[in-house]
C-alpha positions as CSV (number, residue, x, y, z in Angstrom):
1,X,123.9,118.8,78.9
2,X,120.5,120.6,78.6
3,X,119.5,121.4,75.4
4,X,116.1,123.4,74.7
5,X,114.5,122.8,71.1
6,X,111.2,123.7,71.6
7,X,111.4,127.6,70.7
8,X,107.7,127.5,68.6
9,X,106.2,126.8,72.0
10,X,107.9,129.3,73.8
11,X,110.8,131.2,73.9
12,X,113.2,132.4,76.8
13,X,112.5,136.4,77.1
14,X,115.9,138.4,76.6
15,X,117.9,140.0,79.6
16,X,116.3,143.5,77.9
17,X,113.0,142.3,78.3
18,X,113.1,141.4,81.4
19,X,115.0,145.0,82.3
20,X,112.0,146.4,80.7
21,X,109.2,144.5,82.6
22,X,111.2,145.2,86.0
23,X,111.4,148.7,85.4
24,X,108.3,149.4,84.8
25,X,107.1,147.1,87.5
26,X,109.4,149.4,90.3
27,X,109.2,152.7,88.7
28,X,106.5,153.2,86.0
29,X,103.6,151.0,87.3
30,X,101.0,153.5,86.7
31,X,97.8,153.0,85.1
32,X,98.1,154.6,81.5
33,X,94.3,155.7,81.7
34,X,95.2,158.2,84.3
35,X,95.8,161.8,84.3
36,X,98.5,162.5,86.9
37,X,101.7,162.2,86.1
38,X,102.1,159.0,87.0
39,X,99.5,157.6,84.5
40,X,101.3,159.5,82.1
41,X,104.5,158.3,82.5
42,X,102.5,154.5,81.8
43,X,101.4,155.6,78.9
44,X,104.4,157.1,77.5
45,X,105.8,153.4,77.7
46,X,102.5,152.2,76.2
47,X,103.3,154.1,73.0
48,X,106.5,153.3,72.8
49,X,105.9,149.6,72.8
50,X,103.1,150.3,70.7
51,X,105.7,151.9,68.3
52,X,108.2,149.0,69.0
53,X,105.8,146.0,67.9
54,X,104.3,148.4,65.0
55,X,107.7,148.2,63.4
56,X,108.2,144.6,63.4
57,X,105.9,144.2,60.7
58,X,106.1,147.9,58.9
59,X,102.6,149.2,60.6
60,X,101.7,152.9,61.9
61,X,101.0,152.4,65.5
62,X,97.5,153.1,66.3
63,X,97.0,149.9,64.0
64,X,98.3,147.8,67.1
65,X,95.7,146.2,69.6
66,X,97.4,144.5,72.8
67,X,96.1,141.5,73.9
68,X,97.0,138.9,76.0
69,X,98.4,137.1,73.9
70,X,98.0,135.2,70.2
71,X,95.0,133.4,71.2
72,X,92.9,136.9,72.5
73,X,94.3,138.3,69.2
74,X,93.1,135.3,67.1
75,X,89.6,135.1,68.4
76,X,89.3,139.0,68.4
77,X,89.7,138.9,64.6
78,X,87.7,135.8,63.6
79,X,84.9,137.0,66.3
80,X,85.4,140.3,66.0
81,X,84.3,140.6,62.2
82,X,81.5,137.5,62.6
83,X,79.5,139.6,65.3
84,X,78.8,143.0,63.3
85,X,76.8,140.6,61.0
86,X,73.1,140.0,61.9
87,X,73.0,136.9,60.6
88,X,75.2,133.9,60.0
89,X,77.3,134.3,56.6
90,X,79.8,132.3,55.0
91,X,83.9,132.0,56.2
92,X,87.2,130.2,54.7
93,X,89.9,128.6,56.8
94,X,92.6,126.7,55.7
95,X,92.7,122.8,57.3
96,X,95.9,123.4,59.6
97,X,95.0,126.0,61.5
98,X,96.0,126.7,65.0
99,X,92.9,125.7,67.5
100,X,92.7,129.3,69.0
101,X,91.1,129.5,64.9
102,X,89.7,126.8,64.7
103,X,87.8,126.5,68.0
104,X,86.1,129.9,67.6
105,X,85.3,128.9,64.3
106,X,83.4,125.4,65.0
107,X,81.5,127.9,67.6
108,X,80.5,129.5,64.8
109,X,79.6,127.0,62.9
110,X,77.5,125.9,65.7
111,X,75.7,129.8,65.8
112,X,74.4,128.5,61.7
113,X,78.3,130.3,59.4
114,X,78.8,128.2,57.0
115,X,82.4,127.3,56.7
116,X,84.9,125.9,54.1
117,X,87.9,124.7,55.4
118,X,90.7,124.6,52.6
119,X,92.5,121.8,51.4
120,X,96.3,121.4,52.1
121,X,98.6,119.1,49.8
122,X,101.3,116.7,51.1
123,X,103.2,119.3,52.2
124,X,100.9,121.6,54.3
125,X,100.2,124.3,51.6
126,X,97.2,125.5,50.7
127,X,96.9,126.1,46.8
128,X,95.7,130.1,45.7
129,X,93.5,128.5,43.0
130,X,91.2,126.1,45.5
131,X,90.8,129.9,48.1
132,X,89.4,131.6,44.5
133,X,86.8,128.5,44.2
134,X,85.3,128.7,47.4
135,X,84.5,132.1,47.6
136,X,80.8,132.9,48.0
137,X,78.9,135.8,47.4
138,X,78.6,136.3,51.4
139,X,81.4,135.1,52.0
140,X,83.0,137.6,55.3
141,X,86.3,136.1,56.1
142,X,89.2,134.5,55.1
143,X,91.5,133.3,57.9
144,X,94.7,131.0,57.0
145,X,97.7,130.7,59.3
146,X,101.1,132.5,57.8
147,X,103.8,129.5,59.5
148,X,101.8,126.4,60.4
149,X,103.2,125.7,64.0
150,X,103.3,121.9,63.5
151,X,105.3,120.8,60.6
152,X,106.8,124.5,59.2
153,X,105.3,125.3,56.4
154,X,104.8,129.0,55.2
155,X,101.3,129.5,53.2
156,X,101.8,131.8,50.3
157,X,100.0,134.4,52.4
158,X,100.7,137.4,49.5
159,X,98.6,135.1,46.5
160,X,95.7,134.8,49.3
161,X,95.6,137.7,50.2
162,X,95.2,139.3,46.6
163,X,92.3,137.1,45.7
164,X,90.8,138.5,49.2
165,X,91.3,142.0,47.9
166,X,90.4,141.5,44.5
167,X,87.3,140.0,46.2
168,X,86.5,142.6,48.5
169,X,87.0,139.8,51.4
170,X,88.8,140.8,54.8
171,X,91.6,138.5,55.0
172,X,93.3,137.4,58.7
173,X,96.6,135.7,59.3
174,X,97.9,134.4,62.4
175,X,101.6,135.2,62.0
176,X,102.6,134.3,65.6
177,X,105.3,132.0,64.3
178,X,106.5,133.7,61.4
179,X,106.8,137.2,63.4
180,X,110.9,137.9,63.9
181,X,111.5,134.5,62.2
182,X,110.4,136.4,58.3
183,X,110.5,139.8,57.2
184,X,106.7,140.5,57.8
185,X,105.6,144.2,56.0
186,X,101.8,145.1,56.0
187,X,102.0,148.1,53.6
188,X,103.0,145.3,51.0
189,X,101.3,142.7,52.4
190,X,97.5,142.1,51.4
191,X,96.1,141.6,54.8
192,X,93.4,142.9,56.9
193,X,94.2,141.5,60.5
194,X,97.6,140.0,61.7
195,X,97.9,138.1,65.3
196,X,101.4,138.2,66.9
197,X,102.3,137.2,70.7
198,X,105.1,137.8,72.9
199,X,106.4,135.3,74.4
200,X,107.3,133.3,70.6
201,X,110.2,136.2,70.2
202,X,112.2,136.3,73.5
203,X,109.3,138.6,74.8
204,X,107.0,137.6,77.6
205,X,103.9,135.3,78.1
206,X,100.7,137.7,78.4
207,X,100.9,139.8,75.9
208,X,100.1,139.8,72.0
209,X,98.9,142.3,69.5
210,X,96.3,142.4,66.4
211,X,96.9,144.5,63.4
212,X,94.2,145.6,61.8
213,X,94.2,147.7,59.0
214,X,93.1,151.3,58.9
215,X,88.8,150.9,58.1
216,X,88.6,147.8,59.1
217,X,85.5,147.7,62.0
218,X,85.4,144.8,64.7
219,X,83.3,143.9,67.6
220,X,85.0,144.2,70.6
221,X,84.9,141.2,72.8
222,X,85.8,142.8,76.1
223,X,83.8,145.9,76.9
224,X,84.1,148.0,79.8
225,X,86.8,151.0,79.8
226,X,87.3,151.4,76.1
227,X,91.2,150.6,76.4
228,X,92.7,149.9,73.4
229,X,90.8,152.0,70.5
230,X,87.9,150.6,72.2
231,X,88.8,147.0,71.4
232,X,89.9,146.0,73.8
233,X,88.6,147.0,77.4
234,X,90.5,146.4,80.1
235,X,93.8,148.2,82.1
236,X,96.8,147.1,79.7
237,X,99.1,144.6,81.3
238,X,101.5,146.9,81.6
239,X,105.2,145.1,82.4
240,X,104.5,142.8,80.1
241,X,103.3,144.7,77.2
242,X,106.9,146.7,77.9
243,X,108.6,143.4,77.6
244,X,107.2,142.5,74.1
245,X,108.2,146.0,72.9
246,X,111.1,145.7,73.7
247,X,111.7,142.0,72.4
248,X,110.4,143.4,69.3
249,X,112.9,146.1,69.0
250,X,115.8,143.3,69.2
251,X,113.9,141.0,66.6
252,X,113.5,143.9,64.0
253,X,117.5,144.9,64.5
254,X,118.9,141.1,64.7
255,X,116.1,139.4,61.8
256,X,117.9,139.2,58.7
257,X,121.6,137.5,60.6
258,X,118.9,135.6,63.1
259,X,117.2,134.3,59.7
260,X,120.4,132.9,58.3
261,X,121.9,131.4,61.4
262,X,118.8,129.5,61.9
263,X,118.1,128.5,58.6
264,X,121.5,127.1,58.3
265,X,121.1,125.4,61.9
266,X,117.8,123.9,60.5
267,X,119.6,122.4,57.0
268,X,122.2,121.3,59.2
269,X,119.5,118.9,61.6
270,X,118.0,117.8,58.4
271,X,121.5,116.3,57.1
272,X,122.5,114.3,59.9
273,X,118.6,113.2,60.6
274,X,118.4,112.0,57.1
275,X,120.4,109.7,58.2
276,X,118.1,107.6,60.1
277,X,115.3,106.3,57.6
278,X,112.4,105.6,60.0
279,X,112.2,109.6,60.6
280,X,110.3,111.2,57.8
281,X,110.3,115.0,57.2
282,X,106.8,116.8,57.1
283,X,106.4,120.4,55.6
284,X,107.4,122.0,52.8
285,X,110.6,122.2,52.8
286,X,111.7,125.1,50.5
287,X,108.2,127.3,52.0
288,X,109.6,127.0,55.4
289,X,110.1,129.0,58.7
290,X,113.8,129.1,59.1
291,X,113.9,127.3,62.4
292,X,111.4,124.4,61.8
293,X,112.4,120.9,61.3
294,X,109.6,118.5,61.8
295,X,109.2,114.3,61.1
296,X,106.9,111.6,61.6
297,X,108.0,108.0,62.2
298,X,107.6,105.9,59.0
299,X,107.3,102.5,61.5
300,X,105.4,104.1,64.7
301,X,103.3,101.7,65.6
302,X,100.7,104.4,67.2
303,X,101.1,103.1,70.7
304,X,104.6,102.0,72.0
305,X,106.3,104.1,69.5
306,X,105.3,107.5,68.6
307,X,105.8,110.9,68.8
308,X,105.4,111.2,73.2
309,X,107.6,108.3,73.3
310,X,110.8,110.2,71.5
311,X,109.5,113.1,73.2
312,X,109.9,111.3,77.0
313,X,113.5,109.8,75.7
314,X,115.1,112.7,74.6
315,X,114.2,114.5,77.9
316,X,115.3,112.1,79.6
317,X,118.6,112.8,77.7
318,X,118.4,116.5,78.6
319,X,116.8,117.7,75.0
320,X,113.6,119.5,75.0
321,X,111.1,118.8,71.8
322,X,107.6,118.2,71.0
323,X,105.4,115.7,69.7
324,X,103.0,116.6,67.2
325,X,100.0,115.4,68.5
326,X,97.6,115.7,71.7
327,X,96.8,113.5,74.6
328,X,93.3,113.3,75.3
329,X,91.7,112.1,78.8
330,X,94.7,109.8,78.5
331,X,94.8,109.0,74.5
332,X,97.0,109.8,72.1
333,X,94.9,111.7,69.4
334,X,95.9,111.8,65.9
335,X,97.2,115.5,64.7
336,X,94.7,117.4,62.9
337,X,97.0,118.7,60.6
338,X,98.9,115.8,60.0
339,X,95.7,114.0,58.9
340,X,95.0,117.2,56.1
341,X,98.2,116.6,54.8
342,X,97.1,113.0,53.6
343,X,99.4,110.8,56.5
344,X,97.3,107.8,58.5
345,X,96.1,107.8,62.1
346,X,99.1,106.1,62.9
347,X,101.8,108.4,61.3
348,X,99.7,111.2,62.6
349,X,100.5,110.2,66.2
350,X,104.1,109.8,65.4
351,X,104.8,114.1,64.6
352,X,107.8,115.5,66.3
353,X,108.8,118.7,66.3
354,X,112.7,120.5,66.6
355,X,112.7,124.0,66.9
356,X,115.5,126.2,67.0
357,X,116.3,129.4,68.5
358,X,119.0,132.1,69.9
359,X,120.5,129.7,72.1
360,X,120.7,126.7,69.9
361,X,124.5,126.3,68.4
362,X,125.5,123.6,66.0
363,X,126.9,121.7,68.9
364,X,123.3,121.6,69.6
365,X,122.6,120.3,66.7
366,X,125.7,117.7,66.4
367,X,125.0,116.1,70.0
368,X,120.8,116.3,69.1
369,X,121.3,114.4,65.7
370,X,123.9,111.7,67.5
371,X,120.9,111.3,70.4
372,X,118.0,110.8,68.6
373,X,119.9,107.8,66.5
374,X,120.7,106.6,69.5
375,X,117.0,107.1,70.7
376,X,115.9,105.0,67.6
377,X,118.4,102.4,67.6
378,X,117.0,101.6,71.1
379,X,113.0,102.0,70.6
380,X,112.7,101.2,67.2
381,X,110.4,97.6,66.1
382,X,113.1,95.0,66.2
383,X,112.3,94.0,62.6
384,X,113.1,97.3,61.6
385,X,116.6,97.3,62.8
386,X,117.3,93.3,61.1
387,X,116.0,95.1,58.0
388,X,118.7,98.1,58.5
């Protein structure tokens, strides 16, 4: 039995996709600059999926950028505003961002910005009232991630983004999680930029998209042919880009039953994991994306048991997961985000992730939740089960 729980790292694309991709790949594989007809028959499916990903989250279409992916789209916003300033200025992140923020963002730091990186509470949420304190008078950009990858939790993106506004800050939010998970609507929502990417919604890898909001000016960081209102030089990855349209389409028609189903799928792993007191959920669990369930071992020991090590058993029992931290040159590194929510060195090498998708059914989720006790019966500390 092979059971895939890992859909915030990727997701399977859809049949339709892949229809998409292959037709344009046999039949429309024109280059959308060109004049003849068969650049314009590329281009008509550019604007289409331009139009198709512009409706997931309410947007008009020319306010969608391709990219190639979340991480282009990430640094394109965070970059894209720092580099129309002469001089280093001031910037907010929150403490759980995704590295494609954070990485840019400690270049920055290195170039002189100053930069405040918010506070989360045990949960992974950032509190409204701390964003308000550590504005600055040149302070550029606020960046804080909408559905925090690693342990669920949804920041209260419409509160931060009003003090932005009220501010007169631009305010970015990678929603690459929360993007045909949650209704998503930028003519409501207070935001500047928005980051999405393919291949999280049943779409392909390679492509992705910025929003950003009529005014708003960047500095493009790939110049040449002016693709992409200019900000984005380079021929459009055309099958691909095709693909994510049309994975959008499916996740605007099928989001609100999708929603449900998951969340219900997600309640239902809780129940039967609360069962096994060494796992400990992380995130906030009423703020949540609705396919997220995430734990840390309360007795990993950081080295024998941890989060690779229920990672390795449960694929060995056909179950595909992730842990919540990184391996470095060969060492388990604590999670950065587990750390900002208060947790030790050695419960931040013990984060596991379940996430659900499409495919999963509550069979899944039945035979998952019967493993993993199994799993933890087996490689728990041996005074841990005497204690039980």
């Amino acid at each position: 039995m092979q059971i895939y729980l890992d859909y915030s790292a990727t997701t399977p694309p859809r049949e339709e996709a892949i229809a998409s991709m292959h037709q344009v790949m046999t039949e429309l594989w024109g280059n959308p600059s060109s004049l003849h007809q068969w650049g314009e028959r590329a281009a008509l499916v550019l604007e289409r999926a331009r139009a198709q990903v512009a409706a997931l989250i309410n947007a008009a279409p020319e306010t969608i950028v391709f990219t190639t992916g979340g991480t282009e789209a990430d640094n394109l916003a965070i970059l894209g505003v720092t580099q129309r300033y002469a001089s280093p200025q001031h910037l907010v992140i929150s403490s759980v961002e995704h590295s494609a923020i954070d990485a840019p963002v400690r270049w920055l730091e290195c170039q002189g910005w100053a930069v405040t990186r918010l506070l989360v509470d045990g949960q992974g949420r950032v509190d409204p009232a701390e964003l308000e304190r550590s504005l600055q008078p040149n302070t550029a950009l606020i960046s804080v991630i909408y559905g925090q990858s690693e342990v669920g939790t949804l920041q209260p993106i419409d509160a931060l983004g009003a003090i932005a506004r009220r501010h007169g800050v631009l305010f970015h939010t990678d929603a690459v999680q929360v993007a045909g998970r949650c209704p998503i609507d930028v003519q409501q929502l207070p935001v500047d930029l928005l980051s999405l990417s393919s291949h999280k919604l049943y779409g392909p890898p390679g492509a992705g998209a910025l929003y950003v909001r009529p005014g708003v000016l960047l500095e493009p960081q790939m110049r040449g042919g002016g693709q992409e209102f200019r900000l984005r030089s380079g021929t459009q990855a055309m099958p691909a880009i095709a693909g994510f349209g049309t994975a959008a389409e499916f996740a605007v028609a099928e989001l609100q039953i999708e929603q449900l189903r998951l969340t219900q799928l997600r309640d239902q792993l809780f129940h039967q994991l609360a069962a096994i007191p060494d796992l400990v959920p992380t995130g906030d669990r009423t703020h949540r994306l609705p396919h997220h369930a995430s734990f840390y071992l309360r007795h990993g020991d950081g080295d024998r048991l941890n989060g690779r090590t229920i990672v390795r058993h449960l694929n060995l029992a056909g179950i595909g997961i992730s842990a919540g931290s990184a391996c470095n040159s060969g060492k388990l590194v604590p999670s950065p985000t587990l750390l900002a929510m208060g947790l030790s060195d050695r419960q931040a090498r013990s984060g596991i992730r379940f996430t659900l998708g499409r495919h999963t059914t509550g069979a899944d989720i039945d035979w998952t939740a019967t493993v993993v006790q199994q799993i933890m019966e087996r490689v728990a500390p041996a005074p841990l089960l005497s204690a039980r």
